[in-house]
C-alpha positions in Angstrom: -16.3 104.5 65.9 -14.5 104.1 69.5 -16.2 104.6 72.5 -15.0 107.8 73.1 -15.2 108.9 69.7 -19.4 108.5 70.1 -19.5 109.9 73.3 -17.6 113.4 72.4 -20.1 113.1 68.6 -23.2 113.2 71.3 -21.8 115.6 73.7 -21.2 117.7 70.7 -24.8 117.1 69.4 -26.3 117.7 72.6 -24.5 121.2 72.6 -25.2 121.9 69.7 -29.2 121.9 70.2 -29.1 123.8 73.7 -27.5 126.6 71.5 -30.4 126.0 68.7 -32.8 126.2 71.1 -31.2 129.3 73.1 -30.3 131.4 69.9 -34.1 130.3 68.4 -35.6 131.3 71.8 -33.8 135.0 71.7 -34.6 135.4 68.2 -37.9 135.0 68.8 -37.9 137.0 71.9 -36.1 139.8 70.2 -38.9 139.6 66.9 -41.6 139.8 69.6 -40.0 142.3 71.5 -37.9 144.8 69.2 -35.6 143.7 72.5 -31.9 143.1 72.0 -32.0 141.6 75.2 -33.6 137.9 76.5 -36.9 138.3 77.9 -38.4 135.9 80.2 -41.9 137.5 79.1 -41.5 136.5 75.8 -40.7 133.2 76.8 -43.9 132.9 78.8 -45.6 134.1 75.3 -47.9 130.7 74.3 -47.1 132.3 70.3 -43.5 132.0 70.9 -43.5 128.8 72.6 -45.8 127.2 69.8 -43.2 128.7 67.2 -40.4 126.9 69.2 -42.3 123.6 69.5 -42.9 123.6 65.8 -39.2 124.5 64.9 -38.0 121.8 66.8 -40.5 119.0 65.9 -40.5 119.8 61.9 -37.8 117.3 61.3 -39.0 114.8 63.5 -41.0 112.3 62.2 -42.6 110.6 65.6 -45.8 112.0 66.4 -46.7 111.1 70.3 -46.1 112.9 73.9 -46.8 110.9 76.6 -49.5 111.4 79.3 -49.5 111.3 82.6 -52.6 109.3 82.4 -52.0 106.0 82.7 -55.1 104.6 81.0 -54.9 107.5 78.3 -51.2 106.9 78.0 -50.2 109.5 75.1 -51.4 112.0 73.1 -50.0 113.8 70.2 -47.6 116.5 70.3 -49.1 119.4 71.6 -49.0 122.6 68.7 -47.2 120.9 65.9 -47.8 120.9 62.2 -46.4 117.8 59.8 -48.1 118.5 56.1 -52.0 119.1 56.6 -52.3 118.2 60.2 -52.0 120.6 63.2 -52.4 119.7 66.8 -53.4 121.9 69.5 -52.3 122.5 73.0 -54.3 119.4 74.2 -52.1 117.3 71.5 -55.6 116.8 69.5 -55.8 117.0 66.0 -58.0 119.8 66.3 -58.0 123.9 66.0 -57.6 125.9 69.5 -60.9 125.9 71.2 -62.0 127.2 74.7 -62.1 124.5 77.3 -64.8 126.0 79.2 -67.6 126.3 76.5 -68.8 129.4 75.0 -72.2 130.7 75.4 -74.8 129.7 72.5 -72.0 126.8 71.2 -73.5 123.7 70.9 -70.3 121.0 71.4 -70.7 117.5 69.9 -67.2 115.6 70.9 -65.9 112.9 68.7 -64.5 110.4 70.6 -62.7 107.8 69.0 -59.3 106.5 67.9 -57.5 107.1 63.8 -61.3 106.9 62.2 -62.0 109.9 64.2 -58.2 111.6 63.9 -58.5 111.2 59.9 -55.5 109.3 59.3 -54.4 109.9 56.0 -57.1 112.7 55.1 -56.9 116.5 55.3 -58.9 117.6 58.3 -61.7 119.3 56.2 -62.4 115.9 54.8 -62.9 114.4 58.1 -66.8 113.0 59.0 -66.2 115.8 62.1 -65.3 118.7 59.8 -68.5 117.9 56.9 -71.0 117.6 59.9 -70.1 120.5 61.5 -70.6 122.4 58.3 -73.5 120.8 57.6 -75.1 121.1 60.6 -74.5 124.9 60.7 -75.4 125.0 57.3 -79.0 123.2 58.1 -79.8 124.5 61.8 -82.9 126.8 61.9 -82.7 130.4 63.2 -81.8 131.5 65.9 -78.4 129.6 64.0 -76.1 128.3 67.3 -72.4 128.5 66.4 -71.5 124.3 66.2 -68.1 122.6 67.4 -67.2 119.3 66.4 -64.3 118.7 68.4 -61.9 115.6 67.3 -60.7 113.8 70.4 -58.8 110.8 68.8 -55.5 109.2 69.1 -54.3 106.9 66.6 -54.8 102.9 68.2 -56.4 104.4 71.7 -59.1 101.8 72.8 -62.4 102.2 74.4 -60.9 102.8 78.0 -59.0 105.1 77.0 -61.0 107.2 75.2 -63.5 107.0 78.0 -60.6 108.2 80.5 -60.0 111.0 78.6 -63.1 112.6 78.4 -65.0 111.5 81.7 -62.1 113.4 83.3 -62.6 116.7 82.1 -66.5 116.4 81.1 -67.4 118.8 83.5 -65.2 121.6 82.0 -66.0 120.2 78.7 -70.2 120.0 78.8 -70.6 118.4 75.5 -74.5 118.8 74.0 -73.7 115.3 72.6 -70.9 113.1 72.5 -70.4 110.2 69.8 -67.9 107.2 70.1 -66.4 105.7 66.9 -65.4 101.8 67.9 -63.3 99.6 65.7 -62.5 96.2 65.8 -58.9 96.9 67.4 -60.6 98.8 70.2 -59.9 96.0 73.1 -55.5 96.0 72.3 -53.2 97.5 74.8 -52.3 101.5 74.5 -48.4 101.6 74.2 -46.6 104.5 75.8 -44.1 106.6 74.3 -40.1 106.9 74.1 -37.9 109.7 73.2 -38.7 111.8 70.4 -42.5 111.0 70.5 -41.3 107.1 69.0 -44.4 104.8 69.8 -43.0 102.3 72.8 -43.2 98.3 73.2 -44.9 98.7 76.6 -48.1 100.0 77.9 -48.2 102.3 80.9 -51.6 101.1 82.2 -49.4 98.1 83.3 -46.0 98.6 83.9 -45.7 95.2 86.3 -46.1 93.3 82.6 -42.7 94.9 80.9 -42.9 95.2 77.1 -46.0 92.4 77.3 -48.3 93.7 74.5 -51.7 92.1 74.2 -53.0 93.0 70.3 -55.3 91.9 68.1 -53.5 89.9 65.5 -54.2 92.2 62.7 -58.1 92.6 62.8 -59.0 92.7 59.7 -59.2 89.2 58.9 -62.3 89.7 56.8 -60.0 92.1 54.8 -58.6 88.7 52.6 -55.3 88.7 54.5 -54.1 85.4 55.5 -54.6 86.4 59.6 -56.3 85.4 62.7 -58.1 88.0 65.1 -58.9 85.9 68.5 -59.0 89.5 70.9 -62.1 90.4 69.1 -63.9 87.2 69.2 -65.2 86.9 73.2 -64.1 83.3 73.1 -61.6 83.2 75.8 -61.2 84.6 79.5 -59.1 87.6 78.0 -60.9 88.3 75.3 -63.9 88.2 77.7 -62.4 90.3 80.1 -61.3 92.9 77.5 -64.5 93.4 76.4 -66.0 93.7 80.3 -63.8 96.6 80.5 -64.8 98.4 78.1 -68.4 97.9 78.7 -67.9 99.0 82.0 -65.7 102.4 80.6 -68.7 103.0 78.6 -71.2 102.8 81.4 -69.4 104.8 83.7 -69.1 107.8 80.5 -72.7 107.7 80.6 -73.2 107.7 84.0 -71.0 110.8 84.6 -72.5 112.5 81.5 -75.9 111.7 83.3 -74.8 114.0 86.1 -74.5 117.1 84.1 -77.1 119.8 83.9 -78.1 119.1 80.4 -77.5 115.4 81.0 -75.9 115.3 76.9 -76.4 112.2 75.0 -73.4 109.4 74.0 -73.7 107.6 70.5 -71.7 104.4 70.5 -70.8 104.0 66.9 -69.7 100.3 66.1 -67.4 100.1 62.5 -66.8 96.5 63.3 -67.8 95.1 59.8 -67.9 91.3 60.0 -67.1 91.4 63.6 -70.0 93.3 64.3 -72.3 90.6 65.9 -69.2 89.8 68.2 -69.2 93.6 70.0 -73.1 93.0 70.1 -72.9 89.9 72.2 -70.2 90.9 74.2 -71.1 94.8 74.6 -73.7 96.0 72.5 -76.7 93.7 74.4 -76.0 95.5 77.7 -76.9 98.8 75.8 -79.7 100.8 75.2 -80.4 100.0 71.1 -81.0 103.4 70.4 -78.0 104.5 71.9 -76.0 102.8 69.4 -75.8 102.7 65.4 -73.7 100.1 64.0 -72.9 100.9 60.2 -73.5 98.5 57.7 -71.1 95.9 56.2 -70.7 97.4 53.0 -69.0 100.7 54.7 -66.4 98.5 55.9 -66.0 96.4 52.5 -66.6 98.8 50.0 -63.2 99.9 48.8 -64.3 103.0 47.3 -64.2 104.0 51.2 -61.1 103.4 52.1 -58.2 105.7 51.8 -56.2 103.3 49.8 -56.9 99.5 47.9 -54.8 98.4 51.5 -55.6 101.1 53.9 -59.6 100.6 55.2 -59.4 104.1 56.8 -62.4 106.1 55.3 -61.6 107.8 52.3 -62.9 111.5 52.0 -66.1 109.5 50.4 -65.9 107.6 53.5 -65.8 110.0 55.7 -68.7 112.3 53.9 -71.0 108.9 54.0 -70.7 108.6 57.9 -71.1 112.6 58.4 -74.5 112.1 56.2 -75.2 109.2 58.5 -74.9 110.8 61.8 -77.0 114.3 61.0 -79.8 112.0 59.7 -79.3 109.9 63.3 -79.0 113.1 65.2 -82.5 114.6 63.4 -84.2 111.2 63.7 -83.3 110.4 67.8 -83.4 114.1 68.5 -80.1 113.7 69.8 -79.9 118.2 70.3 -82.8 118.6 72.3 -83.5 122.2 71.9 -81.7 123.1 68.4 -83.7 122.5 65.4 -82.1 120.8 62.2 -83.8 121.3 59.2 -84.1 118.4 56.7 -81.6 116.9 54.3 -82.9 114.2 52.4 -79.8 112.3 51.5 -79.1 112.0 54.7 -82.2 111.0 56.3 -82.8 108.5 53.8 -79.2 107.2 54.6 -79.7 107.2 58.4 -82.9 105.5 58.0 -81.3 102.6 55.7 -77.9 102.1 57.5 -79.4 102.1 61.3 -81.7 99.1 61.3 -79.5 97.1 58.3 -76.4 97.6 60.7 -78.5 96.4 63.7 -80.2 93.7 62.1 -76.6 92.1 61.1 -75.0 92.7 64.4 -78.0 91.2 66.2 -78.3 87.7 64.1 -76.6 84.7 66.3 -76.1 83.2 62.9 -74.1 85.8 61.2 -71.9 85.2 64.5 -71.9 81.7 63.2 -71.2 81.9 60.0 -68.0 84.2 61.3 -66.9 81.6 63.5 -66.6 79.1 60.3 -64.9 82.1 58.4 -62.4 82.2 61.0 -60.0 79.5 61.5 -60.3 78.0 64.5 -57.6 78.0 66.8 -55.1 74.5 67.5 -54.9 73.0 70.6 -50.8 72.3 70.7 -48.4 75.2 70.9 -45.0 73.5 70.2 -41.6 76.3 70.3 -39.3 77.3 69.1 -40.3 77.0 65.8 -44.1 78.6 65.6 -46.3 78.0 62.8 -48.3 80.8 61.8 -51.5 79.0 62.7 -49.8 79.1 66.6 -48.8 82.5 66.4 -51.7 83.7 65.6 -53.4 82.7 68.2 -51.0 84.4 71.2 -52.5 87.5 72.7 -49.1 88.6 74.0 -45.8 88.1 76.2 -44.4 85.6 73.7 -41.9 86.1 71.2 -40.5 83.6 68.2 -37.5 82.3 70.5 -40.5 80.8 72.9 -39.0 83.5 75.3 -41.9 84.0 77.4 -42.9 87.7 79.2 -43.5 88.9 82.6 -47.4 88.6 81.0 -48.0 86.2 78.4 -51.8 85.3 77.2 -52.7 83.0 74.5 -55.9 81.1 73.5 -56.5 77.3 72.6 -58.8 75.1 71.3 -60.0 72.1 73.5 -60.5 69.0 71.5 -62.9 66.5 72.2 -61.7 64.0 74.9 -58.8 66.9 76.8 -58.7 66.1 80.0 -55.3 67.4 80.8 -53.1 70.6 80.4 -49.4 70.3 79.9 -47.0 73.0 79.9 -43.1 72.4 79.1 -40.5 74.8 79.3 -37.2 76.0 81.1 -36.1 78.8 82.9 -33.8 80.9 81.6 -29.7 81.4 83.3 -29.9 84.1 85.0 -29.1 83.7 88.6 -31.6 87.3 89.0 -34.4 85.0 88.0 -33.7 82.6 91.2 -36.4 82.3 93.5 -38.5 84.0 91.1 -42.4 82.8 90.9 -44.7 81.9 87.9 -48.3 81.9 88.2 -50.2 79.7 86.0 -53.8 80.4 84.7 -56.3 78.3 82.6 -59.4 80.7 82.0 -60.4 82.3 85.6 -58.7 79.4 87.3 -55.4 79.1 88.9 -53.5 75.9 88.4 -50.1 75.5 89.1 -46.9 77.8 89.2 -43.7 77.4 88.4 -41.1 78.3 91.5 -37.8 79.2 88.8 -33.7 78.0 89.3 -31.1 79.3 86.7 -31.8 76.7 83.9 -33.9 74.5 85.5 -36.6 72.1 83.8 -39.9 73.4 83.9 -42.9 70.8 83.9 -46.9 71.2 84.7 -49.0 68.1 84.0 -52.7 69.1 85.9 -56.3 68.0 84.9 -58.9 70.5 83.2 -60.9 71.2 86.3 -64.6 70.5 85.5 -65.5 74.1 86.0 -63.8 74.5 82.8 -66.4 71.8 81.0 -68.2 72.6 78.0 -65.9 75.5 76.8 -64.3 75.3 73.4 -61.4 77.8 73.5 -59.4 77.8 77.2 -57.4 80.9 78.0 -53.7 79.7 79.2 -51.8 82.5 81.0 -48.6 82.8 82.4 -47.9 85.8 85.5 -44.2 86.2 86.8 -43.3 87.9 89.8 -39.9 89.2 88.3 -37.7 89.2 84.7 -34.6 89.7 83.0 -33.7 92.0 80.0 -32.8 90.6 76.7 -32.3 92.6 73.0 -29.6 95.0 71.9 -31.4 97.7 73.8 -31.8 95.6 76.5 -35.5 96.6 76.5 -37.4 92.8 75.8 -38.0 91.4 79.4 -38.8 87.7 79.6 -38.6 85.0 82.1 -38.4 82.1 80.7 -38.6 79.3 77.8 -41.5 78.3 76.9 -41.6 74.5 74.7 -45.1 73.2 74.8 -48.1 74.2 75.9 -51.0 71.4 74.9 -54.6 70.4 75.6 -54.5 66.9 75.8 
């Protein structure tokens, strides 16, 4: 196809779909209306504008609108249906509710990321759906009318999910708020491109291009052949991740504090194995009874998941947790003023999983015993050619060509007797780059930096300062003041080679 021959095909599409839209716009207008004529009031009708979202989003497959958030990032598309799920106008899998809350409706907002959405379950099977039923099913008379509003977007992390609610708490007043956390909660939130396609960049940091840091599939304890290092709280940005989302979860609660009713946040940790990690990093700054971690055997138990592969709670799953949380909810009076009457089951349940999931999370040596389970990290990163034991271990900003990003973060071991960081690399062509400045990081500490010339050597021999004595896994990071564009798309934007980067 010629040039010209694709832009006249694209023209013609483009036409093609302002006339869809028009014709579908009058059509509705006139069903609304009885009108032959194109009415601007009908336009302005929120029933006509939902029936024109869901028209043209029926044969898209992408799911995602962006937000002008930049720690939220996206939502989902606002009033859409694909099979059993339905958004709303907030782009929440979730009915149509009243932002300002009703009189007599006692709100419980989960907060959370796919756990919470349901992915891959029908939205009556989700934990939110069977607790709210249950809960109105249970209450004692006078019988308030109970939400359970799902506020969850597949792969949002902690911050995010904190952003999105401590900005419109006080329109929201929740009577209680619970948190779902899984062991992917510290990655990077990627934006959105056209037709609601999941990007390769995430809008909290545009200065790092398409520099993704993410968890190198966490679910290591799953049998798969993979290394999680984001989740550990070994390194400066694992370290750091975690801070920040401590510090997102304090400043929920301190806003939620300065409500009237001052409502209640459960953290709920689904970390299996990695559980004792998120205590020592997060967890210990909490309040215990703020918290429930849920046992190991929710996480390993495949007759919860939704699939032998996919560890998303099944509807069994998801019936187990909602059992769980109205027995917490009765036992840490968690609804001052509403009384819940009892339900066995789930009392027993509550009173089982709570202290088991604690106990494990709390033991230094089941941290132990999950450092030995996971392979440790090497100390030599040699490119092009990465092993998988190397890959693994990069946080983001480097891709298999050794091409490094505008942000790149990876982790290594320090063997006994390092006294010395080396770095090898060199800069890429591009006469844009010249000029151009690379910062170089060794955990908290600045050591060097690389001032780039079109394909210039690049060389860093410096000692391990002292400060960094005593710590077995070293954070090496690389920070570039500008980049170029690679890719057929021209989107991947890196700065230069990377060839070695060694403890030694």
């Amino acid at each position: 196809m010629t040039l010209r021959h694709a832009v006249v095909v694209l023209s013609t599409l483009c036409v093609g779909l302002a006339l869809t839209c028009a014709l579908l716009f009058r059509g509705l207008a006139q069903a609304k209306s009885g009108s032959v004529f194109f009415g601007e009031d009908a336009l302005r009708d929120p029933e006509v504008q939902r029936q024109v979202i869901q028209k043209l989003t029926e044969g898209n497959n992408n799911t995602f609108d962006s937000h002008p958030d930049a720690d939220v990032a996206r939502v989902l598309l606002p009033n859409s249906l694909r099979g059993t799920s339905t958004t709303n106008a907030m782009g929440m899998r979730e009915r149509a509710f009243a932002l300002e809350k009703p009189a007599g409706v006692v709100r419980i907002v989960l907060l959370g990321d796919s756990y919470v959405f349901g992915l891959n379950v029908a939205e009556a099977e989700r934990f939110g759906a069977v607790l709210e039923q249950e809960l109105g099913a249970r209450a004692a008379e006078p019988q308030p009318r109970f939400e359970c509003l799902h506020l969850a977007v597949n792969s949002w992390n902690i911050e995010s999910e904190c952003a999105y609610l401590r900005r419109q708490l006080d329109r929201l007043r929740p009577n209680l708020v619970i948190q779902v956390t899984y062991s992917n909660d510290l990655d990077d939130v990627t934006g959105v491109r056209g037709f609601g396609t999941e990007a390769s960049f995430a809008p909290r940091h545009p200065e790092r291009g398409d520099s993704l840091l993410l968890d190198r599939f966490a679910q290591s304890f799953l049998g798969q052949d993979t290394r999680n290092f984001l989740s550990r709280g070994e390194d400066w940005e694992s370290r750091t991740r975690f801070a920040g989302a401590l510090a997102a979860v304090q400043r929920l609660r301190a806003t939620m504090a300065e409500l009237p009713d001052a409502p209640r946040h459960l953290l709920v940790v689904h970390w299996g194995p990695l559980a004792p990690t998120l205590y020592a990093n997060l967890g210990a700054e909490l309040e215990a009874d703020t918290q429930l971690y849920l046992p190991l055997e929710l996480a390993t138990d495949k007759t919860n998941w939704v699939t032998p592969i996919d560890p998303h709670w099944s509807p069994k799953g998801n019936a187990l947790v909602a059992q769980c949380l109205y027995g917490t909810i009765r036992a840490r009076n968690l609804l001052p003023g509403v009384t819940l009457g009892a339900w066995p089951e789930a009392d027993a349940l509550a009173a089982a999983w709570a202290p088991r999931g604690l106990e494990f999370a709390r033991d230094p040596e089941n941290r132990r015993r999950l450092q030995e389970l996971l392979k440790n990290p090497v100390a030599v990163i040699d490119l092009p050619e990465l092993t998988k034991a190397e890959a693994g271990q990069v946080h983001g900003g480097l891709d298999r060509e050794g091409r490094v990003s505008p942000y790149c973060s990876l982790v290594l071991q320090r063997p006994a007797g390092a006294r010395e960081l080396v770095v090898r690399g060199r800069a890429l062509p591009d006469v844009a780059l010249k000029g151009a400045r690379t910062r170089i990081f060794l955990e908290e500490l600045e050591l060097g930096a690389f001032e780039l010339a079109p394909d210039a050597e690049l060389a860093l021999d410096v000692p391990i300062p002292p400060a960094l004595d005593g710590r077995a896994f070293l954070n090496l990071r690389f920070e570039s003041s500008d980049y170029v564009y690679r890719g057929d798309d021209q989107r991947h934007c890196v700065v230069f080679q990377l060839q070695r980067a060694a403890l030694e």
